[in-house]
N, C-alpha and C positions, 0 to 999 in steps of 0.2 A: 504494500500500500504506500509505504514510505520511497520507494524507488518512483511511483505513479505518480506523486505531486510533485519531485522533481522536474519528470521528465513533462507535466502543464507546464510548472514553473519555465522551464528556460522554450517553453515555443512560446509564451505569453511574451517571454523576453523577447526572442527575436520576431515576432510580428509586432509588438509596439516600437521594435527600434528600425524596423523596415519602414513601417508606413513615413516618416516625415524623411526617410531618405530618400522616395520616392519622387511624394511632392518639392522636395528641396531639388531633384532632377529636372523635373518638367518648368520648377521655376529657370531654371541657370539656363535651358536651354531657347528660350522665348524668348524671340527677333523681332523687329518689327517688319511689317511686309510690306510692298515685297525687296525681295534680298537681289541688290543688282550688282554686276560685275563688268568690270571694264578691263577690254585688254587694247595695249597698243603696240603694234607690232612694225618694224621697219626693217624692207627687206633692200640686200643692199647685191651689188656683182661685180668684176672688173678684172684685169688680168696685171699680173707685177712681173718682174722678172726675180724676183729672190722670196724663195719661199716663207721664210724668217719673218719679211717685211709685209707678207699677206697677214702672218698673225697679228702683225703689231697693228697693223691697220683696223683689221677686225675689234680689236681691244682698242683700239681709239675711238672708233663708231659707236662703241657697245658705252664706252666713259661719256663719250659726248655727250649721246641723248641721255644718258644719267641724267649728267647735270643740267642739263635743259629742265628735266621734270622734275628736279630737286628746286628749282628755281618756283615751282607752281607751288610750291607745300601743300601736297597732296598729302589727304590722309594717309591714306596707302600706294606704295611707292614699292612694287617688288619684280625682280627680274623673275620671270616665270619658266622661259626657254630661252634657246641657245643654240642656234644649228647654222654647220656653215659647213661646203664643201670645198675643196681644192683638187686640181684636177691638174697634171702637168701635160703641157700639149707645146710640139713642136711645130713654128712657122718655117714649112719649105723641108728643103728637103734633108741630106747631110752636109753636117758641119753648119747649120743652123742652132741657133740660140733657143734655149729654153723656157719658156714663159707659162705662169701658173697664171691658169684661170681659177676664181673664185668667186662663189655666190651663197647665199642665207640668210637667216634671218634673229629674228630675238625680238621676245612680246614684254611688256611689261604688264604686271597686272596693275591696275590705277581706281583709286575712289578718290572721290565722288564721280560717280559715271556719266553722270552730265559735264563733269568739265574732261574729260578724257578727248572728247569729240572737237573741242577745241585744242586741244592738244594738238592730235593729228593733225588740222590744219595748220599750225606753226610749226610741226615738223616738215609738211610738204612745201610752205611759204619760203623753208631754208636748203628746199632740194630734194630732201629724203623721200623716199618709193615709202610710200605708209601707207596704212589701213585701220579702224577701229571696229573693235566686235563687241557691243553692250548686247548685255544680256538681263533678264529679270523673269525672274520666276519668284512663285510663292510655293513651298513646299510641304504646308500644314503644319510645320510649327512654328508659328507667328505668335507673339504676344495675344494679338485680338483672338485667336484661338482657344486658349485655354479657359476652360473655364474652370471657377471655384465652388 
């Protein structure tokens, strides 16, 4: 008998200390709606003759528009991707010179996604191959969703 109030005892325990871990979950995870996302992406190509100086170039593009967007103080400000090809291709025939083609890209993710779109246009205003992709969706856990 004395074994059988124990073993109420601690499920009494763990269902009264479940329940408020519960609703403290459903609290933490309620957004407001809907949840939008901004990417900015700039796609770049062109051929060098030293391979070395294609990376460095890459790595100049990719710091540039850094600082361009660090210049907005965007909320959020994060390099998402990163893809670039090099490709070595010879003009003519032998005893012709070596020259690396190269092309790719790298998106940023950006909020507020209403100013993302202006972005892009002062990326393409300074040259840059760019593009913007907002997005919005609501996914059912939104703040005005739960109820109490």
């Amino acid at each position: 008998m004395r074994i059988q109030a124990m073993v109420h005892a601690a499920v009494l325990v763990v269902v009264s200390t479940a329940v408020p871990v519960i609703a403290a979950a459903q609290v933490a995870t309620a957004r407001p709606c809907p949840v939008e996302n901004a990417q900015v992406s700039v796609m770049f190509n062109g051929v060098d003759m030293d391979v070395a100086a294609v990376r460095t170039k890459l790595d100049a593009k990719v710091a540039e528009v850094k600082a361009l967007a660090e210049e907005q103080h965007f909320s959020k400000l994060v390099l998402q991707s990163y893809n670039y090809n090099i490709n070595a291709n010879y003009n003519g025939g032998n005893g012709s010179e070596m020259h690396y083609q190269y092309s790719g890209n790298f998106s940023f993710a950006i909020l507020p996604a209403d100013r993302a779109v202006d972005f892009m246009q002062m990326l393409a205003k300074k040259g840059y191959q760019t593009s913007v992709n907002v997005s919005s969706y609501n996914n059912g856990n939104c703040s005005q969703g739960i109820e109490r």
